[in-house]
BATOR-232698 format. One record per atom (N, C-alpha, C): x, y, z. Coordinates in steps of 0.1 Angstrom, whole numbers, plus 2048, in hexadecimal, padded with zeros to 3 digits. Last residue first. Example, Ala and Ser with C-alpha at 12.3 -4.5 7.8 and 13.67 -1.06 7.14 Angstrom:
REM BATOR-232698
8807EA847
8897F5847
88180084F
8847C784E
87B7D384E
8847DF84E
REM end
This chain:
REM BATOR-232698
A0E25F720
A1D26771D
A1D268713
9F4255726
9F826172B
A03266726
A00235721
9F323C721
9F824972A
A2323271B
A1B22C722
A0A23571E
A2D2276F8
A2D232703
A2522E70A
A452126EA
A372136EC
A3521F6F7
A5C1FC6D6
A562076E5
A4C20F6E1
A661DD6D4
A5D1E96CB
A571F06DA
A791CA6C6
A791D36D3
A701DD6CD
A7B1B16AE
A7B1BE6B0
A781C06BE
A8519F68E
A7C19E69D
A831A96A1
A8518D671
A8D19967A
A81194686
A8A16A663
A84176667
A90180673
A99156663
A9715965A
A9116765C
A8B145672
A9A145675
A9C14E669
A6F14266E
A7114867C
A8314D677
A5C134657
A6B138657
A72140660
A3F14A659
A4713D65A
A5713F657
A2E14F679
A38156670
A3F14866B
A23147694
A20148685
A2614B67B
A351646A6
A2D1576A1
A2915069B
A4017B6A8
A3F17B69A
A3B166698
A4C1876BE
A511786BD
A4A1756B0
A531A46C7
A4E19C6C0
A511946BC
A531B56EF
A5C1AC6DE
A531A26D6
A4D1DA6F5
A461CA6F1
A501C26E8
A511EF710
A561E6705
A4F1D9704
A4A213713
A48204718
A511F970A
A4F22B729
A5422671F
A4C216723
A5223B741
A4923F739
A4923672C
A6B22674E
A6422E753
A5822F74C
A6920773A
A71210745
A7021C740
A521E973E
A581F673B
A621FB743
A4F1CC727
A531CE736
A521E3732
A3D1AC71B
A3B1BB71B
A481C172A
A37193700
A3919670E
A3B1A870E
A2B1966E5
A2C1886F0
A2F1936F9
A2019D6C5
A281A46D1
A2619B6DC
A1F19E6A7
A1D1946B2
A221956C1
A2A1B56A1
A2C1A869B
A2B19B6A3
A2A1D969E
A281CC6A6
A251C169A
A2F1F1692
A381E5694
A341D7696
A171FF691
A191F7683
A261F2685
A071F96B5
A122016AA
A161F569E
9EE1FB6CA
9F01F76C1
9FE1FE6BB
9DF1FC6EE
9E62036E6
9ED1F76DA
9BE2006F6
9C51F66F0
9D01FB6E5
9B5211712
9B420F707
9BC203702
9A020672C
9A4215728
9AA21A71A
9951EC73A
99A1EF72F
99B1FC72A
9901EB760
98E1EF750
9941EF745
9891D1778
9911DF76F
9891E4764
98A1C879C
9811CA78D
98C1D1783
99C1BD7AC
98C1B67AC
9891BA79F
9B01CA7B5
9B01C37A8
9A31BA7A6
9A91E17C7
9AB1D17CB
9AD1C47C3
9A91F57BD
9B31F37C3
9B41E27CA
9A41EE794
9A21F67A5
9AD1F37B0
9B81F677A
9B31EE784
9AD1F378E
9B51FA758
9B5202766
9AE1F8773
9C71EE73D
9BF1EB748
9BC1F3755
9CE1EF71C
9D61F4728
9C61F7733
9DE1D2709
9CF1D7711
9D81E171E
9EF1D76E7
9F31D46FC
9E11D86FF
9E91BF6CC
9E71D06D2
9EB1CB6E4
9EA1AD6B7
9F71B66B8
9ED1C46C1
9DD1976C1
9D71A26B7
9DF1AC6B5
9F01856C3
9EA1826B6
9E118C6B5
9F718F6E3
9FE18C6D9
9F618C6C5
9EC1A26F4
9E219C6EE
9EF1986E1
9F81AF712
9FC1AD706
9F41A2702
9F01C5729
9ED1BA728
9F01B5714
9F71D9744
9F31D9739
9FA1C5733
9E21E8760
9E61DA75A
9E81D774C
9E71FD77A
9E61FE76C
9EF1ED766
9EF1FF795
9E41FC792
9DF1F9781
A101F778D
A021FD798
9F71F979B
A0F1E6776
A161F177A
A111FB783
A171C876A
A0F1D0776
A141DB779
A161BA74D
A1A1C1755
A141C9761
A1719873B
A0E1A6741
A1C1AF748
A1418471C
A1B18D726
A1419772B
9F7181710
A0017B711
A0A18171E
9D617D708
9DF18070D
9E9175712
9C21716F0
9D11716EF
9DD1796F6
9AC186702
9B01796FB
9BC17C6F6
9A019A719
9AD197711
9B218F707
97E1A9719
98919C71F
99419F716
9621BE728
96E1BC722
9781AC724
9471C5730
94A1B472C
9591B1725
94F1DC740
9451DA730
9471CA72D
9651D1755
95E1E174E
9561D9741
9741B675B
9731C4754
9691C7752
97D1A177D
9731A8774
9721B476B
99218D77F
98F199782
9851A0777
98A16E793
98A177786
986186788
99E1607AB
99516A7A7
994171797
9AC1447B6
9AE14B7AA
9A01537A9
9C31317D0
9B31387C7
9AF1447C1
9DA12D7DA
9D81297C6
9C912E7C8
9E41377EF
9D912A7EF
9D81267E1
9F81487EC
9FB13C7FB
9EF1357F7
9F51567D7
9FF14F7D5
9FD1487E1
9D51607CE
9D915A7D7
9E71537D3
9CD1727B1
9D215E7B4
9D61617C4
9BC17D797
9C317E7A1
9C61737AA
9B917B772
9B9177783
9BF17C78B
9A7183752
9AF18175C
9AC17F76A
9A1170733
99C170744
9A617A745
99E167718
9A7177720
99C17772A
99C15070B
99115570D
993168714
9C0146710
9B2143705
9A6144711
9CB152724
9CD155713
9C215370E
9C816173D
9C615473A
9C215672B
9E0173753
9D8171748
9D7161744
9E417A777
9E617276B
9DB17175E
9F118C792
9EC18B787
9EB181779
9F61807B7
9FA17D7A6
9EC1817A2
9FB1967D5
9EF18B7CC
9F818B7BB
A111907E7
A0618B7EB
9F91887E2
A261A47DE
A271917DA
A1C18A7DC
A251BC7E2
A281B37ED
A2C1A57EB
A241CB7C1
A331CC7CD
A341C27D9
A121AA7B6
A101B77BA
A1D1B67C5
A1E19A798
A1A19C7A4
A1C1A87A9
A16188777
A1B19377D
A1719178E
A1317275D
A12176769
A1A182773
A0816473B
A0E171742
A0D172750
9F514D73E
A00150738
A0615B73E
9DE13373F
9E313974B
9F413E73D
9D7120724
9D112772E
9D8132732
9D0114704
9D911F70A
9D2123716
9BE0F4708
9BC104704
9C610970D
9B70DB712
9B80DC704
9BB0E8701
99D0E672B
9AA0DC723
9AC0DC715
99F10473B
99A0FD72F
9A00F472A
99510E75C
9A0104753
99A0FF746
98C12876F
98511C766
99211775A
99313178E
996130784
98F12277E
98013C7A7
97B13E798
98213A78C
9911217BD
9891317BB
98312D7AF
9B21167B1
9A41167B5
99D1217B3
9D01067A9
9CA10F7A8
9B71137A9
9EC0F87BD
9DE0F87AF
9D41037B3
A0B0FD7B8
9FC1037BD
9F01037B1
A270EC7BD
A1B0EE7B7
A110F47BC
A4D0F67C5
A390EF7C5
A310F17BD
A690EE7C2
A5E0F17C0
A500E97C2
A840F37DF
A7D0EC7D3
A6E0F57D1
A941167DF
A8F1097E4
A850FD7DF
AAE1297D9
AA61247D5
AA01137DC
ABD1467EC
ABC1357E8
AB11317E6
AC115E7EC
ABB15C7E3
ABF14C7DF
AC4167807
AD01647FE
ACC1627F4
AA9156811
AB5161816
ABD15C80E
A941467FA
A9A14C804
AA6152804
A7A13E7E6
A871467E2
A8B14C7F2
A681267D6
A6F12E7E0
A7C1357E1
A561257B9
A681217C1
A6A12C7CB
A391127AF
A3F11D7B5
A4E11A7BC
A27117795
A3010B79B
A361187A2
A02113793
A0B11A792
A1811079C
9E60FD781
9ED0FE789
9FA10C786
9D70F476B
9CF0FA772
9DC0FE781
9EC0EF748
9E60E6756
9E00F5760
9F40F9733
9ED0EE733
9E60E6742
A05113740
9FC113731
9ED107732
A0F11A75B
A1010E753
A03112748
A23132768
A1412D768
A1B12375C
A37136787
A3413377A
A2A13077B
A4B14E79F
A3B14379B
A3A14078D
A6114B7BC
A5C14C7A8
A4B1437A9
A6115D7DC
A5D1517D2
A5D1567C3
A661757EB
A651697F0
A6615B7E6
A5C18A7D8
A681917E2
A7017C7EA
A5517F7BB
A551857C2
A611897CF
A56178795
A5E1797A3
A5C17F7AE
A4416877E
A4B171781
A50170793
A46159759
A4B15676B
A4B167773
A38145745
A3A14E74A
A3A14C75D
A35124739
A3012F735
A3713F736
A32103737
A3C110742
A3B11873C
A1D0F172E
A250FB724
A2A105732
A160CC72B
A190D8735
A210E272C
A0A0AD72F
A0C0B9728
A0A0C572C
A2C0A5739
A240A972D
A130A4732
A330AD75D
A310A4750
A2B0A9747
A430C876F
A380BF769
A3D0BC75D
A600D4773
A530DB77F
A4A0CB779
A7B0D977D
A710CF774
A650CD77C
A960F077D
A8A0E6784
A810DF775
AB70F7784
AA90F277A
AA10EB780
AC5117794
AC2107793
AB8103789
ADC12C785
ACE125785
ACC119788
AF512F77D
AF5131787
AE613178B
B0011276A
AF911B769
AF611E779
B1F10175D
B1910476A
B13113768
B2C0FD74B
B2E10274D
B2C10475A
B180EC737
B230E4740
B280F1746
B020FC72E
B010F273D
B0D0F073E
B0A11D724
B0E10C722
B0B104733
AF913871A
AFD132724
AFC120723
AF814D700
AF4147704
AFC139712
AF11706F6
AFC1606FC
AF11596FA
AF718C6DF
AEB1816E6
AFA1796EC
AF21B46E6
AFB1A66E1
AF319D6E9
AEA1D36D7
AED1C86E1
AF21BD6DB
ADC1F46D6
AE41EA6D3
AE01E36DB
ACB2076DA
AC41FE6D4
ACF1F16D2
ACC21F6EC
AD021E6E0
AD22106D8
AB9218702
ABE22B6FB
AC52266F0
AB5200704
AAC206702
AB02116FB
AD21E66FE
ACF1F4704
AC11FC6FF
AD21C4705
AD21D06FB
AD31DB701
AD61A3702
AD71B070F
ADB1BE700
AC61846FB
ACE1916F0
AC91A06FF
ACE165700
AC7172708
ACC17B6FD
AC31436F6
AC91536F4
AC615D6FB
AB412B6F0
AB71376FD
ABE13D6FE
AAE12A6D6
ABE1246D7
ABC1256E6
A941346CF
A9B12B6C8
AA41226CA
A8C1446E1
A861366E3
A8912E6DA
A9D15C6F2
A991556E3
A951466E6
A9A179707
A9E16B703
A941666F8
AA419970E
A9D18D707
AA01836FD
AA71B6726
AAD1A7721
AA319D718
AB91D8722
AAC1CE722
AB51BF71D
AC41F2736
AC61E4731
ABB1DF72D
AC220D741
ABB209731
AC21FA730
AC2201767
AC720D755
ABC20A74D
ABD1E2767
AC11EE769
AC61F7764
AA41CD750
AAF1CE75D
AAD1DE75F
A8A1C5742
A921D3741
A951D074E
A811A872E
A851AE739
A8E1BA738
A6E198718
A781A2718
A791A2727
A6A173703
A6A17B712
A7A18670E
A7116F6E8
A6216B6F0
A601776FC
A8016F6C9
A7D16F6D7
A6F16D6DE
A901656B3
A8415D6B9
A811666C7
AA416A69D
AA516B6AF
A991646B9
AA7170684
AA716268B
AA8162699
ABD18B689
AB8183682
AB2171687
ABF1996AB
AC719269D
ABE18C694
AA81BA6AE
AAC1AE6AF
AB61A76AA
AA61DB6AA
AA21CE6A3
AAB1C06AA
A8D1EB6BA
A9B1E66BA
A991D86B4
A792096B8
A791FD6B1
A8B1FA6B3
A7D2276C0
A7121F6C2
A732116BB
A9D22C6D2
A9722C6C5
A8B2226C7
AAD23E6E7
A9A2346EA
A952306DE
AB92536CE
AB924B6DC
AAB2496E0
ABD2496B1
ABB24E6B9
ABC2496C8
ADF2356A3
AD22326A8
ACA23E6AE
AF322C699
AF523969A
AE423A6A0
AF820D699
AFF2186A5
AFE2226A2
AE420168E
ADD20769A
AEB2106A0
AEC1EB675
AE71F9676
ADF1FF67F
AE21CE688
AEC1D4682
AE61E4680
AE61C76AA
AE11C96A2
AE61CD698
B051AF6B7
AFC1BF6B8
AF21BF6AD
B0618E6B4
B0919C6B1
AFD1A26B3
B0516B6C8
B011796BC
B0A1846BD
B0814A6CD
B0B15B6CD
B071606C4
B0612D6E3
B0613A6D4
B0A1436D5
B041106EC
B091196ED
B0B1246E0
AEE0F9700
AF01006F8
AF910C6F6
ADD0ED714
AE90E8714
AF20ED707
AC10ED716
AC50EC70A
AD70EA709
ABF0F2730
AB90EB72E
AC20E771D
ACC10F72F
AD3104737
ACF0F6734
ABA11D71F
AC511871C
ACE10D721
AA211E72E
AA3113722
AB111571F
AAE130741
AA9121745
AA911873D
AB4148739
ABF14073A
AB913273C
A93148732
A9E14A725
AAD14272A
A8E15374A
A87141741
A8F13B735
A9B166752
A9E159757
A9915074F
A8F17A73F
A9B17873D
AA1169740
A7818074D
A78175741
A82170739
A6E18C769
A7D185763
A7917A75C
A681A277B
A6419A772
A6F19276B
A6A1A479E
A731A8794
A671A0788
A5C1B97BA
A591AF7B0
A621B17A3
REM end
């Protein structure tokens, strides 16, 4: 299973037919190494991180679709951005009509899945030998999922090493599910003490351990699953006096990373934005 928020990032670019650049952070090249806080370019907007190979990390700006590729150990990096005329090595899809928010994607060994914010459905792209891409579907979604109109639904999604079950948060009210990717029926996984997530946003699966970004309360939920993701727990809710609205989540090794998209914030172009690391529970 790759996570790749990096892709949504080249996607609005291509979409956007846009072209930019940035610089390295500034005052970072004498940096510690793994420094807990990477700053961003000014005006960066990000949303989605991904950690490639090595200490690479990647995140894209919902301002321009900019990718800014940094280094974890020493906090540098540089942003692009990718020109449709060019030719993007991504096809584009056009999954639905307004009103619909493409949210979050993640990847299994066979197919991408996206959840949709506004609609009760996941969009799915086949992904065959060679990594050719095949059109997309829809899977509506059944079982225990309850759809609120009018309301942030279905946001962060993850999947287990086989592909066989998706994890997904539902922002407004902090459900979470487990989904059938071959049928869309959706199980709520049940927490411990009446626990939920509201304003979850980005997840991560990391075994059994679910941690779960609550953007607007600046804290990660870190969740102990059983083995059949039927049930969990809430174990604790990690917080740091960086966070700034923290959206999406990825780690490498004992390490984790949250980026702050600082939402609400007015004058977005105008602001810093940050990589802020986090230890996992136990390290």
């Amino acid at each position: 299973m790759i996570r790749l928020a990096s892709i949504a990032a080249v996607l609005a670019a291509v979409a956007a037919g846009v072209v930019a650049g940035g610089s390295p952070a500034a005052g970072e090249k004498h940096a510690k190494p793994f420094p807990q806080v990477i700053q961003l370019p000014i005006g960066f907007r990000p949303e989605g991180i991904e950690v490639g190979r090595g200490t690479t990390f990647y995140v894209g700006s919902v301002a321009n679709g900019a990718i800014y590729q940094g280094d974890l150990r020493t906090g540098t990096g540089n942003a692009s951005v990718y020109d449709a005329t060019t030719g993007a090595p991504i096809r584009t899809y056009n999954f639905a009509t307004a009103p619909t928010f493409i949210n979050d994607v993640v990847v299994t060994h066979n197919a991408a899945y996206f959840t949709d914010s506004m609609k009760p459905v996941l969009y799915k792209v086949p992904i065959g030998p060679g990594g050719a891409l095949g059109d997309a579907q829809t899977i509506t979604l059944g079982g225990e999922y309850v759809h609120v109109a009018g309301q942030f639904n279905l946001n962060g999604i993850d999947a287990t090493p086989s592909g066989k079950k998706l994890v997904a948060v539902q922002s407004f009210g902090g459900n979470l599910y487990r989904i059938n990717p071959s049928t869309g029926v959706a199980k709520l996984i049940v927490l411990a003490a009446g626990e939920s997530v509201p304003n979850g946003d980005g997840i991560l699966l990391d075994g059994k351990t679910l941690y779960v970004v609550q953007n607007q309360l600046n804290k990660v939920a870190v969740i102990a699953l059983k083995h059949n993701l039927a049930r969990g727990r809430v174990v604790t809710r990690l917080e740091d006096p960086d966070f700034k609205v923290p959206t999406t989540i990825d780690d490498l090794g004992h390490r984790l990373y949250a980026v702050n998209a600082r939402f609400g914030t007015p004058m977005p172009d105008t602001l810093e934005f940050q990589v802020v690391q986090l230890k996992k529970k136990g390290h």
